[in-house]
C-alpha positions as a Markdown table, in Angstrom:
| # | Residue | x | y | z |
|---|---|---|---|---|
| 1 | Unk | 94.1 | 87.4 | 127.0 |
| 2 | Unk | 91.6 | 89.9 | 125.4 |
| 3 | Unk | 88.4 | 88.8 | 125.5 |
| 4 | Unk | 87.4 | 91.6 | 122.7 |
| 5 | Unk | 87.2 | 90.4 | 118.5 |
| 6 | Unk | 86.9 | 93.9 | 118.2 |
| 7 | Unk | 89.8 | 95.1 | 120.0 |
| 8 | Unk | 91.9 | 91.9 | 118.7 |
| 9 | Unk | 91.4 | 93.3 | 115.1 |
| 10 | Unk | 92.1 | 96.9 | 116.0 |
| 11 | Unk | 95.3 | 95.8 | 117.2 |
| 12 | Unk | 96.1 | 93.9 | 114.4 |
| 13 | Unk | 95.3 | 96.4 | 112.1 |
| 14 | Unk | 97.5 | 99.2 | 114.0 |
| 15 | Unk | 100.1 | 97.0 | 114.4 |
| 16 | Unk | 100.1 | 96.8 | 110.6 |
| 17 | Unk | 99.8 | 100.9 | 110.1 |
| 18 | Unk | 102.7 | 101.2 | 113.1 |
| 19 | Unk | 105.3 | 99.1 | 110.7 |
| 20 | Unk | 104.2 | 100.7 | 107.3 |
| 21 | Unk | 105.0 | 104.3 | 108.6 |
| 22 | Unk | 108.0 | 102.9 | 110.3 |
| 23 | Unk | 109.6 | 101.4 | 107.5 |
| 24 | Unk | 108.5 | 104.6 | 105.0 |
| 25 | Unk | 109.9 | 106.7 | 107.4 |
| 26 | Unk | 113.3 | 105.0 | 107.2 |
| 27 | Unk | 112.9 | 104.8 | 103.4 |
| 28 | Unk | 113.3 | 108.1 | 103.2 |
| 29 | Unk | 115.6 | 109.3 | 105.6 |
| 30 | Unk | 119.0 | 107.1 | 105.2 |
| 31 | Unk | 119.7 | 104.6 | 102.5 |
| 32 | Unk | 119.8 | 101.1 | 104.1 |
| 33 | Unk | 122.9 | 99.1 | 103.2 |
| 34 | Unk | 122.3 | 96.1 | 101.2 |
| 35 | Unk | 124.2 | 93.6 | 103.7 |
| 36 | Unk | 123.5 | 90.4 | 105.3 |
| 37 | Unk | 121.6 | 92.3 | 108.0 |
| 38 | Unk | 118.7 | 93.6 | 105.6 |
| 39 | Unk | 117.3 | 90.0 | 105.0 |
| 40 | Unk | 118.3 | 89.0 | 108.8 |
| 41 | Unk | 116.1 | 92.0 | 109.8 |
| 42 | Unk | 113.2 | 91.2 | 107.3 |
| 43 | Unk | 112.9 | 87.7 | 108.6 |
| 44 | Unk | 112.7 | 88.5 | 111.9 |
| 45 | Unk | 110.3 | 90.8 | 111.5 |
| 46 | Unk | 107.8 | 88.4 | 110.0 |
| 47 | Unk | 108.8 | 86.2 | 112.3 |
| 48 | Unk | 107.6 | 88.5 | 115.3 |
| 49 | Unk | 104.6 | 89.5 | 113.3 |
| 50 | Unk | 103.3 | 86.1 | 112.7 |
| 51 | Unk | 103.6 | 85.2 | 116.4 |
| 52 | Unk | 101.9 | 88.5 | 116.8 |
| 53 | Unk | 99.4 | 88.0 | 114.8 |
| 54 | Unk | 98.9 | 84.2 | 116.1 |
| 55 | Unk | 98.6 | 85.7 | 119.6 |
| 56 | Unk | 96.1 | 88.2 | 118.6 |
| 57 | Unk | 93.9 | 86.1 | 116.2 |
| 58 | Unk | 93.8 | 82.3 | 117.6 |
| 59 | Unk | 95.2 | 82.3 | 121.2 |
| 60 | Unk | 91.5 | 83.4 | 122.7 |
| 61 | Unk | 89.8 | 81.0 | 120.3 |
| 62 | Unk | 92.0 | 78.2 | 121.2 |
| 63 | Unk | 91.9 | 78.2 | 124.7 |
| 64 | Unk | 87.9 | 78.7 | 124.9 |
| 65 | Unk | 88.0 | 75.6 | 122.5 |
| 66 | Unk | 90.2 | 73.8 | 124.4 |
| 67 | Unk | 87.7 | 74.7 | 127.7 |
| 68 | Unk | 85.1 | 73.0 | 125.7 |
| 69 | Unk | 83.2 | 76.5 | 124.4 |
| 70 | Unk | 83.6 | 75.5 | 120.7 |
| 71 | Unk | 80.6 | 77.5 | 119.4 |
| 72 | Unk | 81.4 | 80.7 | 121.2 |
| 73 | Unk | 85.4 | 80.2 | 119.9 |
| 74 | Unk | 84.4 | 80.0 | 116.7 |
| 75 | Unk | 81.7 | 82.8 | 117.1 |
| 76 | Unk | 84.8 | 85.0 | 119.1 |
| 77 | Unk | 87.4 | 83.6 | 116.1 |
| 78 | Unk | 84.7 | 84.6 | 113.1 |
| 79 | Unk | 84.5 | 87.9 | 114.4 |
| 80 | Unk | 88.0 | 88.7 | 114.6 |
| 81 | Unk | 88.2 | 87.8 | 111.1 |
| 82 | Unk | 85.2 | 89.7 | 109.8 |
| 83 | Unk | 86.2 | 93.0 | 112.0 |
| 84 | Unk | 89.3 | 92.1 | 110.2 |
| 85 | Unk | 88.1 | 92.1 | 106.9 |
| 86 | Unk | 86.6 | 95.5 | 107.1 |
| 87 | Unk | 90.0 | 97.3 | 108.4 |
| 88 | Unk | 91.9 | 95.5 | 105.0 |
| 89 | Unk | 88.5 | 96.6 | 103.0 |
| 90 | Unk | 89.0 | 100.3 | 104.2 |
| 91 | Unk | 93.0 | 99.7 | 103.2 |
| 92 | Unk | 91.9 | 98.9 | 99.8 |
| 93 | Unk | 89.2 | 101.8 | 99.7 |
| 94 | Unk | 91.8 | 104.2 | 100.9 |
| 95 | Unk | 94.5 | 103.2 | 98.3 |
| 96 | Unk | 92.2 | 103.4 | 95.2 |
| 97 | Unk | 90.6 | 106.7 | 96.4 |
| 98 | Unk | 94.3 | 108.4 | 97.5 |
């Protein structure tokens, strides 16, 4: 359990970066059959990076509102999101500049 908003969105955020150059880097280098395995592999991907995402966004929150610390869960869970918000503002800064 990270006890860091800060860190929780950095992860996120990376995480994100990590799978986009991934999958651009396979683009490019071998064509990808179209069979039953492309969709299979999709879906499990989202799959892994919602319960990622869950983990790194709402477990923390949960469990200190579930130990009765509702206004510092939703102070820890607001500043996830917010920390988040900047990293996706700087995505959309980056792609309309580059």
């Amino acid at each position: 359990m990270i006890k860091n908003p800060f860190l929780n969105a950095f992860y996120a955020a990376a995480y994100i970066v990590v799978i986009v150059f991934v999958l651009g880097h396979f683009d490019g280098v071998a064509k990808v059959n179209q069979t039953i395995l492309a969709p299979i592999t999709i879906l499990s991907l989202l799959v892994f990076s919602v319960a990622l995402m869950g983990m790194l966004f709402f477990f923390t929150p949960l469990k200190m509102f579930l130990d009765n610390q509702k206004d510092a869960a939703l102070a820890f869970f607001f500043k996830e999101l917010g920390t988040f918000a900047c990293f996706v503002a700087v995505f959309i800064i980056l792609l309309i500049v580059l």
